[in-house]
Backbone as CSV, one residue per row, in Angstrom:
resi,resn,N_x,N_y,N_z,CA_x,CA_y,CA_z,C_x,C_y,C_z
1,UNK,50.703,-42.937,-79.760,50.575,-42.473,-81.126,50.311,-40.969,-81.117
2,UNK,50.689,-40.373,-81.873,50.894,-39.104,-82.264,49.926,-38.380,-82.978
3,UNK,49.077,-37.310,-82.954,48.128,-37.130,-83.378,48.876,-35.999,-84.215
4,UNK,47.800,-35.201,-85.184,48.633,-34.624,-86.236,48.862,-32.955,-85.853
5,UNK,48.170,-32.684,-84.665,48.929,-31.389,-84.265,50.026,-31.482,-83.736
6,UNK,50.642,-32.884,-82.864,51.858,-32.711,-82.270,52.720,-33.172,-83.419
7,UNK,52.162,-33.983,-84.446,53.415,-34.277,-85.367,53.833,-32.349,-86.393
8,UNK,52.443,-31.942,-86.325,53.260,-30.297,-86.979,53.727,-29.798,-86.368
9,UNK,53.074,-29.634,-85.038,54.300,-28.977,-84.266,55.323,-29.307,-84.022
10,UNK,56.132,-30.660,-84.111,57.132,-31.099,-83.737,57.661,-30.717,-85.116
11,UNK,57.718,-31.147,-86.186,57.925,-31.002,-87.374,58.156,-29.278,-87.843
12,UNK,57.338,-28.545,-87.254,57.450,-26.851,-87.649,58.896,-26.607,-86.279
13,UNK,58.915,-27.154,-85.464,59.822,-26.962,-84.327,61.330,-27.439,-84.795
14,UNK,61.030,-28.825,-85.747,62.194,-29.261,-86.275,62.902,-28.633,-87.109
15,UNK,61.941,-27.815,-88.283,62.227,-27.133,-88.951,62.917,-26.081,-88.872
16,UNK,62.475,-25.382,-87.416,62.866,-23.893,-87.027,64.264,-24.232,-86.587
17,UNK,64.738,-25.255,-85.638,65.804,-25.588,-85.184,66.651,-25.867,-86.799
18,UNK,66.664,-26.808,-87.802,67.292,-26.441,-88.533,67.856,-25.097,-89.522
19,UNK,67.042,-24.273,-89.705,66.862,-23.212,-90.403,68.202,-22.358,-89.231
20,UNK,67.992,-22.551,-88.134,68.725,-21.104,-87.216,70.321,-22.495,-87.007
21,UNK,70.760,-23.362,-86.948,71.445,-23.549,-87.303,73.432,-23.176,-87.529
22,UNK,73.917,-22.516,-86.702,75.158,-21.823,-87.092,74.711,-20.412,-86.744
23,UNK,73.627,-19.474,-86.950,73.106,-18.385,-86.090,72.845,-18.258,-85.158
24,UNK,73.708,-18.183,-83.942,73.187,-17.876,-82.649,71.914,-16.804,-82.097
25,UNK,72.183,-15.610,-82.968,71.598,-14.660,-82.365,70.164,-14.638,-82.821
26,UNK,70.166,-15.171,-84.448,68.551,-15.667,-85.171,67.911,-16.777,-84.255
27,UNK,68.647,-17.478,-83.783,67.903,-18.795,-82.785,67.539,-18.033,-81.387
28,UNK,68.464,-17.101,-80.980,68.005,-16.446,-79.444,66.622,-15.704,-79.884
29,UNK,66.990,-14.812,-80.689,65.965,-14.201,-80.785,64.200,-14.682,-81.148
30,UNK,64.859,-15.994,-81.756,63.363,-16.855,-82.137,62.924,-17.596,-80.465
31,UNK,63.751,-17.891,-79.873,63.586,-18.638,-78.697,62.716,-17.570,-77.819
32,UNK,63.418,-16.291,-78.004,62.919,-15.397,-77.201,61.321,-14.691,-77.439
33,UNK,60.736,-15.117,-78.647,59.554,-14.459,-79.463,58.716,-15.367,-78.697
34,UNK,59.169,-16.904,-79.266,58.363,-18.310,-78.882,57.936,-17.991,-77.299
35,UNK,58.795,-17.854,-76.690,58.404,-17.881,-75.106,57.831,-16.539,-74.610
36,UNK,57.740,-15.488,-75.315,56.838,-14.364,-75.414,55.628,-14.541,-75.701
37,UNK,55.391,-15.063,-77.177,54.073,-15.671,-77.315,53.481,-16.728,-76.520
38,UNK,54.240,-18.635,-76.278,53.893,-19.004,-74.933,53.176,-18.270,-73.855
39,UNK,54.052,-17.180,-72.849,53.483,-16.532,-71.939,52.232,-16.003,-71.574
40,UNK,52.125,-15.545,-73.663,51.336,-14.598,-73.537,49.912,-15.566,-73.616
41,UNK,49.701,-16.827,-74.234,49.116,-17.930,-74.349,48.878,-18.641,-73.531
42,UNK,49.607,-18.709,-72.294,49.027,-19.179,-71.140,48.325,-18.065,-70.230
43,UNK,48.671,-16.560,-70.282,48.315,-15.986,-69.975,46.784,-15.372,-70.371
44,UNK,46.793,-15.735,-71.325,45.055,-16.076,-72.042,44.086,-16.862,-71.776
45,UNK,45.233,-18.006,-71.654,44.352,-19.502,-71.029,43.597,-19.177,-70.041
46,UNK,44.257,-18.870,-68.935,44.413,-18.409,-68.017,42.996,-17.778,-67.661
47,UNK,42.982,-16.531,-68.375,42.106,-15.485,-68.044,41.026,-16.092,-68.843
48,UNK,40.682,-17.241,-69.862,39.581,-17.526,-70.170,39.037,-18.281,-69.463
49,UNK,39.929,-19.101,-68.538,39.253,-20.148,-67.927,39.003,-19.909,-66.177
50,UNK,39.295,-18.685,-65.673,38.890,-18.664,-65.004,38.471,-16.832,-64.617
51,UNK,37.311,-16.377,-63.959,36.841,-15.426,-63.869,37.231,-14.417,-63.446
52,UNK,38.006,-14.778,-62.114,38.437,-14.293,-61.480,40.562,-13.878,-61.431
53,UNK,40.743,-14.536,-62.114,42.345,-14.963,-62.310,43.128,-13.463,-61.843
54,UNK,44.248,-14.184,-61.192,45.151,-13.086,-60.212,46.288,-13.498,-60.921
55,UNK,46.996,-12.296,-61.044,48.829,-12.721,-61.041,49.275,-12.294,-59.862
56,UNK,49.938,-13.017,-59.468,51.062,-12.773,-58.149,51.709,-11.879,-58.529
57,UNK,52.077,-10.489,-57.929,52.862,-9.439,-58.419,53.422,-9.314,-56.754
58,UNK,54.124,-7.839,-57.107,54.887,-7.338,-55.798,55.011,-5.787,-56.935
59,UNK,54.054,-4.680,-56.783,54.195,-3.773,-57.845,54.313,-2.310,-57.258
60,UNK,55.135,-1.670,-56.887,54.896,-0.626,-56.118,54.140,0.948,-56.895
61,UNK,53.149,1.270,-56.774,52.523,2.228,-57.665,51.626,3.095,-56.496
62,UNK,51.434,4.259,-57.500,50.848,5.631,-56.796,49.052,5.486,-56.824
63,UNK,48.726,6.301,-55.952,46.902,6.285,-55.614,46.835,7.297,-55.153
64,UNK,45.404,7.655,-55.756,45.064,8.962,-55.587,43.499,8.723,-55.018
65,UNK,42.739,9.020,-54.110,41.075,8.511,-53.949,41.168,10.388,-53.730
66,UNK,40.371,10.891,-53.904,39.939,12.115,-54.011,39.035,12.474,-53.032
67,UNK,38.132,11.548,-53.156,36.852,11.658,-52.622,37.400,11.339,-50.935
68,UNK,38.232,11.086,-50.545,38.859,10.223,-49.322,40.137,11.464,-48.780
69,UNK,40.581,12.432,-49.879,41.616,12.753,-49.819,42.743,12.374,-49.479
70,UNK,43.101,11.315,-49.933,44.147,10.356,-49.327,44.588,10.452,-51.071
71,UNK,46.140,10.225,-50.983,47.093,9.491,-51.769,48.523,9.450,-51.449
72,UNK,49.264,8.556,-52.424,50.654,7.956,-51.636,50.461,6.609,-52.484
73,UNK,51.562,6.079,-51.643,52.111,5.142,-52.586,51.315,3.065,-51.999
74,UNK,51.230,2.570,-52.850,50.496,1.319,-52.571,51.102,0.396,-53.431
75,UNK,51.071,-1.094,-52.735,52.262,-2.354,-53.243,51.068,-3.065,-53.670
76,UNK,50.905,-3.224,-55.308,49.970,-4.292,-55.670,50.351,-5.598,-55.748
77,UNK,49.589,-6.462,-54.708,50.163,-7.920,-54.682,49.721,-9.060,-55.413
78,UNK,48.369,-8.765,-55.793,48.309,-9.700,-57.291,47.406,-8.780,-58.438
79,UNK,46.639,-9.235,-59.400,46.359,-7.877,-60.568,45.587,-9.118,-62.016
80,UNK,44.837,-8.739,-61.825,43.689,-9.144,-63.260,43.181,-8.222,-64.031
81,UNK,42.380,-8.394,-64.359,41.688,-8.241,-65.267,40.362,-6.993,-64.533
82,UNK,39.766,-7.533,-63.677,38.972,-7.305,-62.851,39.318,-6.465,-61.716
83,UNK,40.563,-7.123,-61.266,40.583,-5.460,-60.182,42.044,-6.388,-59.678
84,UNK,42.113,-6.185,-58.325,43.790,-6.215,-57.290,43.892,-6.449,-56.206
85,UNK,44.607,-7.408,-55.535,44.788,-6.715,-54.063,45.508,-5.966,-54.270
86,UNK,46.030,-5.009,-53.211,46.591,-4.208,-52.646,47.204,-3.936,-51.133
87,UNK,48.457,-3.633,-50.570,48.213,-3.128,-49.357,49.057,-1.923,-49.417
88,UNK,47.616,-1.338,-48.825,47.582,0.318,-48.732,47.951,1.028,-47.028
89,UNK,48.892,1.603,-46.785,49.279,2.445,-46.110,48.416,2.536,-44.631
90,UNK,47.195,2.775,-44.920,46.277,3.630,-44.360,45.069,2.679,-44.335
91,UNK,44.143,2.396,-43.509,42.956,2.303,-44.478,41.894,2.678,-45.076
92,UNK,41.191,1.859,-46.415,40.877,3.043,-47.166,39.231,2.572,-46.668
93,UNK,38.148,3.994,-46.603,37.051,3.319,-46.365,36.486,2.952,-48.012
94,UNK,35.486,1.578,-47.465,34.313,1.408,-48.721,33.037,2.483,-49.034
95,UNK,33.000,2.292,-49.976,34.094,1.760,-51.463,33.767,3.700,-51.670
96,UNK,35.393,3.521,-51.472,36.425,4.590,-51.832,36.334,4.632,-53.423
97,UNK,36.116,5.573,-53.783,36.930,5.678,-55.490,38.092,6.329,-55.562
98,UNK,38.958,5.739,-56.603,40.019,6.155,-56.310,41.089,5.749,-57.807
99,UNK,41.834,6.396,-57.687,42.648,5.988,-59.147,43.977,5.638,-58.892
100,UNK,44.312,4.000,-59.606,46.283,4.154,-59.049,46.563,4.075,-60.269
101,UNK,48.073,4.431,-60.631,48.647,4.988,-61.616,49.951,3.705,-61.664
102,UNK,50.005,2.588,-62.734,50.653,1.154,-62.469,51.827,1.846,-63.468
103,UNK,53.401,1.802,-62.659,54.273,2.017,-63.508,54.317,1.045,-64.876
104,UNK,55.327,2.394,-65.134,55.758,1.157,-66.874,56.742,-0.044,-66.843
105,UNK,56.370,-0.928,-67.572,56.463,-2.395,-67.188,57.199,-2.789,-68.736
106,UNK,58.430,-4.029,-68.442,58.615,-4.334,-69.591,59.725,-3.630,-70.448
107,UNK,60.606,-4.237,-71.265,61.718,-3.454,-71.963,61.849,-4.091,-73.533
108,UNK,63.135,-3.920,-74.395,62.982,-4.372,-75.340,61.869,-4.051,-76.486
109,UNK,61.486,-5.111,-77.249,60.211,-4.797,-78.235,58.684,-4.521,-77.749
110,UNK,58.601,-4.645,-76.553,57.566,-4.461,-76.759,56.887,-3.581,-75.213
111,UNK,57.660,-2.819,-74.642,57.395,-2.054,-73.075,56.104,-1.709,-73.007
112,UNK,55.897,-1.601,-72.206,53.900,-1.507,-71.913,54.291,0.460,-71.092
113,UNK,53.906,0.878,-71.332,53.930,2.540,-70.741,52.577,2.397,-69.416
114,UNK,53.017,3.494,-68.605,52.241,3.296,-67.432,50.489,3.529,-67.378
115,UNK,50.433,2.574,-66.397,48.760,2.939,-66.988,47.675,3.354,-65.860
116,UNK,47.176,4.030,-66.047,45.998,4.897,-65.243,44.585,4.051,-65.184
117,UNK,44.118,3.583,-63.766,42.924,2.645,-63.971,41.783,3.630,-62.910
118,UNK,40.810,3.346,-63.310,39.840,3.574,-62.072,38.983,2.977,-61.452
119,UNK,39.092,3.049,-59.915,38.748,1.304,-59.469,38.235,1.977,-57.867
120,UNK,37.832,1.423,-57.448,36.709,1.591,-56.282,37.248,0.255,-55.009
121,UNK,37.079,0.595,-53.777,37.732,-0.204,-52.757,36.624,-0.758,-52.843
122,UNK,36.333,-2.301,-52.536,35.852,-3.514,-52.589,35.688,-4.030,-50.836
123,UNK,36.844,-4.441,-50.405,37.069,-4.581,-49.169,38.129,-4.411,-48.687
124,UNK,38.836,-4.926,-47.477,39.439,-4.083,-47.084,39.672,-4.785,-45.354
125,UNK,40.760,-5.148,-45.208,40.796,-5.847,-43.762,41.387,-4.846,-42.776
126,UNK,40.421,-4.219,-41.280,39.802,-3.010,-41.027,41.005,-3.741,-39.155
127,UNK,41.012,-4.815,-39.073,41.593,-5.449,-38.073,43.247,-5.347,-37.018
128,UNK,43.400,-4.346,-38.080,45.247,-3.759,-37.156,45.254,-2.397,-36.764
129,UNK,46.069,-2.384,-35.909,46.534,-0.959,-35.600,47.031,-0.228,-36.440
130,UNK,47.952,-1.064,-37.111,48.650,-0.101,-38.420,49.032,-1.226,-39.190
131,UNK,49.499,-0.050,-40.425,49.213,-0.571,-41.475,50.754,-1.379,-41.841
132,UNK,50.809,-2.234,-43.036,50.153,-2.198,-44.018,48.627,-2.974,-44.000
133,UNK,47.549,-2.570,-44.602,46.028,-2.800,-44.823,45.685,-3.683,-45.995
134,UNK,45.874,-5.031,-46.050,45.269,-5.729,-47.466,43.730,-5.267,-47.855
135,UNK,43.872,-4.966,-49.138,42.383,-4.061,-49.457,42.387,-4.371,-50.749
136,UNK,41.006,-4.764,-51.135,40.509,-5.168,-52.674,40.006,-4.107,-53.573
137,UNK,40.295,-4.040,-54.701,39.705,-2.928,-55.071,39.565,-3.846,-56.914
138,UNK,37.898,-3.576,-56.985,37.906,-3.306,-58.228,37.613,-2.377,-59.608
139,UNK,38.029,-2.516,-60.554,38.290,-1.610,-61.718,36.720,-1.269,-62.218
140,UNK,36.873,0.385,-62.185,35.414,0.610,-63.219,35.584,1.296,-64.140
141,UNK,34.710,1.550,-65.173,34.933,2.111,-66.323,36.086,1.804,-67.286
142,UNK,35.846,0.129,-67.237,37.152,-0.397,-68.017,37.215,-0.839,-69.319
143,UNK,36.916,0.373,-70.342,36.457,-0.605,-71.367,37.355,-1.491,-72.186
144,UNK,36.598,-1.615,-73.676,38.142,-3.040,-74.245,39.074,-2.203,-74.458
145,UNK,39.108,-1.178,-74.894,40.372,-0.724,-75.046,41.067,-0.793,-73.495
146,UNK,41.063,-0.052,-72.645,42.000,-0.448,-71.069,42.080,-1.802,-70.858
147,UNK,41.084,-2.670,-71.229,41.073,-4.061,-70.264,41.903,-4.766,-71.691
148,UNK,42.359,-4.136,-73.288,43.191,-4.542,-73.932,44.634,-4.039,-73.397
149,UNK,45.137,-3.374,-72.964,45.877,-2.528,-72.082,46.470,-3.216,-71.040
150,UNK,45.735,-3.340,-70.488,46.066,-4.408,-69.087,46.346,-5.414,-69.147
151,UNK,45.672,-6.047,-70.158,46.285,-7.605,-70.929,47.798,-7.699,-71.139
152,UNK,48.150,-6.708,-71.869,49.520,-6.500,-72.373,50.558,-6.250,-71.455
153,UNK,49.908,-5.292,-70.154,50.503,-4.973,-68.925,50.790,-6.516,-68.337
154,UNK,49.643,-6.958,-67.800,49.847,-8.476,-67.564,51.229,-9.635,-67.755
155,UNK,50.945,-9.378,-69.145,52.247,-10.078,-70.093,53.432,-9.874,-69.652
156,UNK,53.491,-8.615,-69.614,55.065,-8.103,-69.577,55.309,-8.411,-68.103
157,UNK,54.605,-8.012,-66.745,54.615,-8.489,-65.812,55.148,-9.936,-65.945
158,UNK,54.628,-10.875,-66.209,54.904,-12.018,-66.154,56.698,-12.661,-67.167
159,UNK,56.909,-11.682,-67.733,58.204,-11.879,-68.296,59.233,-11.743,-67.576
């Protein structure tokens, strides 16, 4: 038996499918919103239900640690909310501060422009001759506005 959110939703779903109808491009484009919002809805889920939550990425972006004098380029391999792995070139000592600069992500309606974080090395596996170096780093001075930012970055990533 059917409870009465799946009968509206099925029913608002039925609806939408009739309405687009003979419009291809009104139905793509609705298909394409729906599974934008979806994404972006599991991608919420997601980050509410757990603390720590990673996206699997493969992101190639620039770093700068100052204090280390080191920068160049670093492959972010997963990315929250909270901070990243990373593997960095070199390795970086703890806890490095340091800033990477995450290209722009995303096309169409809604592109996310590149974004500037500042984040501090965490850890850091110290165990090879050379690199590449898996190294944790998390984000400071992130307030809601950036960590609203990154959300959106997130999203588009995942599209």
């Amino acid at each position: 038996m059917a409870n009465s959110i799946g009968e509206t939703g099925s029913h608002r779903a039925c609806s939408s499918v009739t309405a687009f109808v003979g419009d291809t491009d009104q139905w793509e484009n609705a298909m394409s919103d729906a599974l934008q919002t979806a994404a972006e809805a599991r991608l919420a889920l997601d980050l509410s239900r757990r603390k720590h939550f990673r996206l699997e990425c493969s992101i190639n972006t620039q770093f700068e640690a100052a204090d280390a004098d080191l920068s160049g380029q670093i492959i972010v391999k997963n990315l929250g909310l909270g901070g990243a792995r990373v593997d960095a070139p070199v390795e970086l000592p703890m806890p490095c501060v340091m800033q990477i600069t995450l290209p722009s992500q995303g096309s169409g309606t809604d592109p996310q422009p590149e974004l500037k974080l500042e984040c501090q090395v965490a850890w850091t596996v110290a165990d090879r001759a050379e690199g590449p170096f898996p190294t944790g780093i998390q984000f400071t001075d992130i307030d809601d506005t950036k960590k609203q930012s990154l959300f959106r970055y997130l999203a588009a990533v995942m599209r």
